[in-house]
C-alpha positions in Angstrom: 0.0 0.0 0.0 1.6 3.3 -1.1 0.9 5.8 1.7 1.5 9.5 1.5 1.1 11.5 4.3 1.0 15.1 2.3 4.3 17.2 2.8 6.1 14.6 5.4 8.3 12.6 2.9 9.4 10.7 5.9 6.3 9.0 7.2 5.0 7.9 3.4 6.5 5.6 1.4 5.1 1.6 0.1 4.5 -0.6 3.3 2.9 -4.3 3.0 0.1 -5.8 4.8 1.3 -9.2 6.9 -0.6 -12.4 6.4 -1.8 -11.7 9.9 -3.0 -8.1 9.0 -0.5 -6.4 10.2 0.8 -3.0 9.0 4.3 -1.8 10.1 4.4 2.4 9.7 7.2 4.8 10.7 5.8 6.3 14.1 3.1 4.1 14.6 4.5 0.7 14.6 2.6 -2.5 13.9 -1.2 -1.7 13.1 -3.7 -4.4 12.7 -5.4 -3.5 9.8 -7.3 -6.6 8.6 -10.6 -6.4 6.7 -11.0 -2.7 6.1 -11.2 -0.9 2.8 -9.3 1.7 1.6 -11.4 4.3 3.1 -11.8 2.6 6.6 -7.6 2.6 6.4 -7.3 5.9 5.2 -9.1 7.5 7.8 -7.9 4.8 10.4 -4.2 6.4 9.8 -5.5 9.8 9.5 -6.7 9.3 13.3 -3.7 7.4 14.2 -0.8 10.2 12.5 -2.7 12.9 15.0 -0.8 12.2 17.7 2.3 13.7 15.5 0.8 15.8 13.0 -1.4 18.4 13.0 -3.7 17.8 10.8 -2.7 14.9 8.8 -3.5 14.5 5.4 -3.7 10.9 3.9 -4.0 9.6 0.8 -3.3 5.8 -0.1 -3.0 4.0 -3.3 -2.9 0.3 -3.6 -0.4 -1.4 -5.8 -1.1 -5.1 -5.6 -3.4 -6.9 -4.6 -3.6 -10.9 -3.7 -6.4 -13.4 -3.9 -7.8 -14.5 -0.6 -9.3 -17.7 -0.1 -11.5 -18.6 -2.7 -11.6 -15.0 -4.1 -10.2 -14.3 -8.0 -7.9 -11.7 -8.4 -10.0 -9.9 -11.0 -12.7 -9.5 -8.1 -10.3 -7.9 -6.2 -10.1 -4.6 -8.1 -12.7 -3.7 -5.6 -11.1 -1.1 -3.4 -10.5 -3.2 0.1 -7.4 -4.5 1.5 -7.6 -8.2 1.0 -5.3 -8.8 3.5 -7.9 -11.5 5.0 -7.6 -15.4 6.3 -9.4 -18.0 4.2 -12.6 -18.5 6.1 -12.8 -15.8 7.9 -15.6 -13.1 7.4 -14.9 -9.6 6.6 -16.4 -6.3 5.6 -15.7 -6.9 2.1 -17.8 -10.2 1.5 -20.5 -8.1 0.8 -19.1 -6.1 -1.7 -19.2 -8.7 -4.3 -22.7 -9.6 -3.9 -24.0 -7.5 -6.6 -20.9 -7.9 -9.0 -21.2 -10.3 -12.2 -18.5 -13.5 -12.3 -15.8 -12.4 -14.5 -15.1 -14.4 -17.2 -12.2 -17.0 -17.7 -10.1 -14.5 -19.4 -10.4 -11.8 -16.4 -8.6 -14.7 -13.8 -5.3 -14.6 -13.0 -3.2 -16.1 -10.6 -1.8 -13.7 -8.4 1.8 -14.5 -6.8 
């Protein structure tokens, strides 16, 4: 997850998402940040930068994303961090109940 924290080159940068759903970010240290979407983190950090800035601005931008359990890859354009277990229910299960299957030619395996 690309995080920029608007004019404070030091605390943005790319930082991955454990298997356990744990974020590590300069400052803040190991964040569990399993099952929310890009919003929910967004503002999640925004809350969690207050304690050093004044003000924070955050904007994040995702730049890869994995399949989780029995989820595609091309269902997971869907802006959420799919940082999940197999088998385990999340805010994001939802999401997909409205969407068509893609086709054979939208899956990909994801490494």
């Amino acid at each position: 997850m690309q995080v920029e924290l608007l004019g404070i080159p030091d605390l943005s940068g790319t930082f991955s998402i454990g298997p356990g759903g744990t974020m590590y970010l300069p400052r803040l240290r190991a964040l569990y940040v399993e099952g929310l979407t890009v919003e929910e983190l967004r503002y999640f950090l925004t809350e969690q930068f207050k304690t050093y800035v004044k003000n924070p601005q955050v904007f994040l931008t995702p730049v890869g994303y994995r399949a989780v359990g029995s989820m595609w890859a091309a269902r997971a354009h869907v802006p959420a961090i799919t940082c999940c277990r197999a088998g385990r229910s999340s805010k994001t299960s939802s999401t997909f109940k409205n969407r068509p299957t893609p086709t054979p030619s939208e899956l990909r395996t994801v490494p």
